[in-house]
C-alpha positions in Angstrom: 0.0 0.0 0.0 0.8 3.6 -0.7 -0.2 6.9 0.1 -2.1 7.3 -3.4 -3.8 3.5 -2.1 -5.3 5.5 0.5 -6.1 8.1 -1.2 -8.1 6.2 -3.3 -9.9 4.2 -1.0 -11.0 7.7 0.8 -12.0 8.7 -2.4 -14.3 5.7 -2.9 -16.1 5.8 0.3 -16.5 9.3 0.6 -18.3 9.5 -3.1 -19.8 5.9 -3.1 -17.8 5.2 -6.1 -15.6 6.6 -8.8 -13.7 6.6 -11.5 -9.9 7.0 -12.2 -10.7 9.8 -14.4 -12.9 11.4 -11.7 -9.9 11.1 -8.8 -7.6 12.7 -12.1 -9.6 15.7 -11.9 -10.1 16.4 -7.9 -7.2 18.6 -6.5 -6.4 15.7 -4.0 -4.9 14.1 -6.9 -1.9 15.2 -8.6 -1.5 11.9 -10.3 -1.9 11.3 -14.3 -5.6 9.3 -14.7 -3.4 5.9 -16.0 -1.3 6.0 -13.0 -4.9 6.1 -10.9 -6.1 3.6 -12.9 -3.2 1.4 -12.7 -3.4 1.8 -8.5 -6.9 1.0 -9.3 -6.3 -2.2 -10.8 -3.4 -3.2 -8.1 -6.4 -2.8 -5.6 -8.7 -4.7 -7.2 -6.2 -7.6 -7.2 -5.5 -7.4 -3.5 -9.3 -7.6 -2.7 -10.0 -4.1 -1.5 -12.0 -2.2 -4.6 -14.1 -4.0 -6.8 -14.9 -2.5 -10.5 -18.3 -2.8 -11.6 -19.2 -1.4 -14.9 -16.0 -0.4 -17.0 -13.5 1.3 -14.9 -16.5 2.5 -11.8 -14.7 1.4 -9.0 -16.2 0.7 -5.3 -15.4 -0.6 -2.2 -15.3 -4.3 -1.3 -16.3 -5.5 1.9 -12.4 -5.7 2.6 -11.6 -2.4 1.3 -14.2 -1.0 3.9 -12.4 -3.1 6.8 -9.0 -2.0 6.1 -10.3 2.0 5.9 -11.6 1.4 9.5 -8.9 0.1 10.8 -9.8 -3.8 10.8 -7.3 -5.6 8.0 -4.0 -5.9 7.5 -3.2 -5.3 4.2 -0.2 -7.7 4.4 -2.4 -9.8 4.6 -4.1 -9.2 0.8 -2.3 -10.9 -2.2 0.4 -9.0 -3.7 -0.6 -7.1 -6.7 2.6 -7.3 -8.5 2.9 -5.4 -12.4 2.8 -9.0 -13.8 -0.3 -10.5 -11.8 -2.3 -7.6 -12.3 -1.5 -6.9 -16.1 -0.8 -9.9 -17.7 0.7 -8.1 -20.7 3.6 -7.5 -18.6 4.7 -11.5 -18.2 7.0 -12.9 -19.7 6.6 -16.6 -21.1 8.3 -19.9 -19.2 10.7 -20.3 -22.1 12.2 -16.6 -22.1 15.5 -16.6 -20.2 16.6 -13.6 -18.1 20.0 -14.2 -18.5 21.9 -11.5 -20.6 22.1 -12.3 -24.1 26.3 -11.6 -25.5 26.6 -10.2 -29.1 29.7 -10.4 -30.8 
């Protein structure tokens, strides 16, 4: 979790539900909309927002819990870049090893 995590949260149960686009434009929010949306997703996977028509986002039960105080958020999965956008992984048969030219 980071501040912007928060932030978002707040955002969410303060409104009802929201938008990445919407947070983008309120002054709490210096943050480009994709970066917003990407925190949006990251929650998502860790349990704690849940979108329901396109990119509306609102709380989940869990999401509620941590706000008051009541989860650990250590406790959520991790939302690592590759979980969460699947683009992003790389296949089994890709090695990471350097590749030497000439």
């Amino acid at each position: 979790m980071i501040l912007l995590d928060e932030r978002i949260l707040e955002q969410i149960d303060e409104h009802g539900w929201s938008t990445p686009k919407m947070m983008a434009r309120h002054r709490t929010f210096p943050e480009y909309t994709g970066v917003i949306s990407d925190r949006c997703k990251r929650l998502h996977y860790a349990g704690l927002v849940e979108p329901f028509h396109g990119e509306m986002y609102d709380l989940t039960v869990e999401g509620r819990m941590y706000l008051k105080g009541d989860l650990d958020a250590r406790h959520q999965p991790i939302p690592t870049a590759a979980a969460v956008h699947k683009r992003w992984s790389f296949p089994p048969t890709w090695h990471t090893r350097p590749i030497r030219f000439g």
